[in-house]
C-alpha positions in Angstrom: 0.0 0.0 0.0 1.1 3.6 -0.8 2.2 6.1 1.6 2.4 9.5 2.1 3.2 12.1 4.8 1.1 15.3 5.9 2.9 18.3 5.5 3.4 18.6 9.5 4.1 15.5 9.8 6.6 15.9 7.5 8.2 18.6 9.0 8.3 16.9 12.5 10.3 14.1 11.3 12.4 16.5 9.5 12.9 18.6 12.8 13.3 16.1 15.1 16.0 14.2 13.1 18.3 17.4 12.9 17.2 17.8 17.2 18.8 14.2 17.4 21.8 15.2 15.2 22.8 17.8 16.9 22.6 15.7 20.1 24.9 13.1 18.7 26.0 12.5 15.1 24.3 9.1 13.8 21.4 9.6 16.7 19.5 11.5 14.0 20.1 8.9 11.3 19.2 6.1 13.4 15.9 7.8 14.3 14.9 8.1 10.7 16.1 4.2 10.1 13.5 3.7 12.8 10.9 5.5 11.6 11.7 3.9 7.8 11.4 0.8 9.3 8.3 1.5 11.0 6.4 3.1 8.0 7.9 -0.5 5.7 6.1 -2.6 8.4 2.9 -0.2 7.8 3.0 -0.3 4.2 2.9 -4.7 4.4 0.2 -4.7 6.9 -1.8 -1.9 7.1 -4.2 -3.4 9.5 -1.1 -3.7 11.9 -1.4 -0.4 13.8 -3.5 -0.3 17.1 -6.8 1.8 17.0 -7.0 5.7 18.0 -9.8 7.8 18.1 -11.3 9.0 15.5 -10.4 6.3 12.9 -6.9 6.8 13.4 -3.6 3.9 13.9 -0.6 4.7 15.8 2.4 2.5 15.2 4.9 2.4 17.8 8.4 2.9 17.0 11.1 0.0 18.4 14.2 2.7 19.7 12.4 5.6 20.2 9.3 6.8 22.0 7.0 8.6 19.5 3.9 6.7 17.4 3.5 7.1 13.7 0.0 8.2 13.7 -2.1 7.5 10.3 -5.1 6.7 8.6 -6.2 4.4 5.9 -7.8 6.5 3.3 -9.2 5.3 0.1 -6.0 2.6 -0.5 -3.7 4.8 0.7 -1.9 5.2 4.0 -1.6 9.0 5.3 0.7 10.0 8.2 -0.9 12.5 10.3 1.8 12.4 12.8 4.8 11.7 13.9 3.8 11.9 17.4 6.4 11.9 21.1 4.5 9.0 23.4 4.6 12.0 26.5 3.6 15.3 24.5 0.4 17.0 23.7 -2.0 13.8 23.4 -4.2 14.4 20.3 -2.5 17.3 18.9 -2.6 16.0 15.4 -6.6 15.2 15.5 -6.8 19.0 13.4 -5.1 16.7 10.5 -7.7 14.6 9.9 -9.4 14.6 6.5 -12.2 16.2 6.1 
């Protein structure tokens, strides 16, 4: 199944993987193998991700503790978030197709 990010989403995987950089080289590359990894898995099994509210799947990353957060819409997988397990609960639900 195809994939594809929401523009914030996008933007908080690009800004947390330069945060993790410059907290030690590799830590930021690691984080986006992780989350590579994680949105692979996704894209096999769709189904995979436990239930949110709101329709929603989070996917929990193995090294690192934020969720990919995403939807199944019309064959396609969307990314909402790219969400910290301990910040700002639901702060993504503004995301969600209309």
């Amino acid at each position: 199944m195809h994939s594809f990010w929401h523009e914030d989403a996008a933007e908080e995987l690009k800004s947390e993987v330069s945060w993790l950089e410059a907290q030690a080289p590799g830590l930021g590359q690691r984080f986006l193998d992780d989350v590579s990894t994680a949105l692979r898995t996704i894209e096999e099994f769709p189904e995979l991700g436990a239930h949110r509210s709101l329709g929603c799947r989070r996917f929990l990353l193995m090294n690192f503790p934020f969720d990919l957060v995403y939807s199944l819409s019309e064959g396609q997988i969307v990314v909402l978030a790219l969400a910290h397990q301990r910040r700002l609960p639901g702060y993504w639900k503004n995301r969600l197709p209309k």
